[in-house]
N, C-alpha and C positions, 0 to 999 in steps of 0.2 A: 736168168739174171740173178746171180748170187751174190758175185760182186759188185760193191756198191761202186768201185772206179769207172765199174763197165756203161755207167747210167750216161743218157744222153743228154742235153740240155733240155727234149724235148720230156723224158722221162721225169727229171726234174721237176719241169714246172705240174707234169700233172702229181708227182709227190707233195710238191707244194699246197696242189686244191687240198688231194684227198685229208693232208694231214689241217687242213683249216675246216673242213668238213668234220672230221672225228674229234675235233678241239673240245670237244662241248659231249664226249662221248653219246652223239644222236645223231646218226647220219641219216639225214632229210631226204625225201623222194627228190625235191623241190634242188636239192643241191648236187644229188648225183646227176639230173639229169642238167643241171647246168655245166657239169662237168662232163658229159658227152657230149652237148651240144657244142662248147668250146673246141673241144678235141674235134671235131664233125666237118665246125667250118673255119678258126682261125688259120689263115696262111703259116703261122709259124708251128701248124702241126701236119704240114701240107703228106710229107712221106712218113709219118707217124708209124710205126705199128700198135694199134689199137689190139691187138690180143694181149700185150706187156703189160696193159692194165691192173690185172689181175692180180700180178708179182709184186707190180707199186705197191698195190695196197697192200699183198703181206708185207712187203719192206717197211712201210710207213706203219702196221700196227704192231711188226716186231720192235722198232724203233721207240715207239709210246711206251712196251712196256717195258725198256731198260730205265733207270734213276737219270740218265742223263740221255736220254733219246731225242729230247728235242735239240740239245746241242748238236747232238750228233747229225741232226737232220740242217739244220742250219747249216755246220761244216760241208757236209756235204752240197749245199748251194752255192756255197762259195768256193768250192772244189771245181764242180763240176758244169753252173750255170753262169754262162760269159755275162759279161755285166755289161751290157748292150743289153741283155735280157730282164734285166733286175726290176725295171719300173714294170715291162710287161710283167713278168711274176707278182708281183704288187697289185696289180690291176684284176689280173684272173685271179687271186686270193679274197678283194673287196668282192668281185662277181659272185664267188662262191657261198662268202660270208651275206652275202646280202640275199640270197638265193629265197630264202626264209620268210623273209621279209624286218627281219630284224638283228643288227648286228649288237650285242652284250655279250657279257660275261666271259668265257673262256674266248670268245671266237674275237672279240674288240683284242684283249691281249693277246691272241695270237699275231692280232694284223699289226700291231703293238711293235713285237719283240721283230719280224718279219721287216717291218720299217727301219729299224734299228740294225738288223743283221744283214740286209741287202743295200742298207748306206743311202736310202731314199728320202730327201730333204724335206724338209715341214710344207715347203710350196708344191712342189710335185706331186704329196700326198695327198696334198688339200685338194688338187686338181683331179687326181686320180678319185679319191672318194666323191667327189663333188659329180662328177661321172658317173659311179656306179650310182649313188643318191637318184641321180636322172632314169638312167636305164630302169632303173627296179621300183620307180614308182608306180600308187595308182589311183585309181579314180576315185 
């Protein structure tokens, strides 16, 4: 996978975790493996190639280190990721971000700019976050 036109939607969304994962340059045990787990058992990674993984992630850290890489990641979302998809990417981005146990700093403005670039309404969000807040709570 060299070219980025060749990426699938499903490649997409896991560029999406991995680069919300690396926002905060700390990739967390607790994050990657919510982004297996994801990838494992969501329906919409049903015929995945899970070996592509790997390539994401060079793609996504050769991306971070160009001046304008996160646009460039962005574009590429809206290139390549139909927008039927767009809340789901939203959704698996708070998962990942929450993964932690705590969303700040780099990773809140990534889901931030994420919100803004896949056109995701302030009530959707709210509902999407409001979601993950559930799931990743604890006792």
């Amino acid at each position: 996978m060299t070219d980025t036109a060749e990426l699938t939607p499903q490649q997409c969304l896991v560029a999406l975790m991995i680069a919300v994962s690396a926002s905060d340059e700390n990739m967390r045990t607790s994050e990657l493996v919510t982004i297996q787990r994801i990838v494992n058992h969501l329906p919409v990674f049903r015929d995945f190639d899970q070996e592509s993984i790997g390539e994401i992630s060079h793609l996504v850290f050769t991306l971070f280190e160009a001046e304008d890489g996160l646009d460039q990641l962005f574009a590429l979302m809206r290139d390549r990721l139909p927008e039927k998809l767009n809340e789901t990417a939203y959704a698996l981005a708070c998962d990942v971000a929450a993964a932690d146990g705590a969303i700040e700093g780099p990773e809140a403005r990534i889901l931030e700019e994420i919100r803004y670039e896949l056109d995701i309404g302030r009530l959707h969000a709210a509902a999407i976050e409001r979601g993950t807040r559930a799931r990743h709570m604890t006792v």
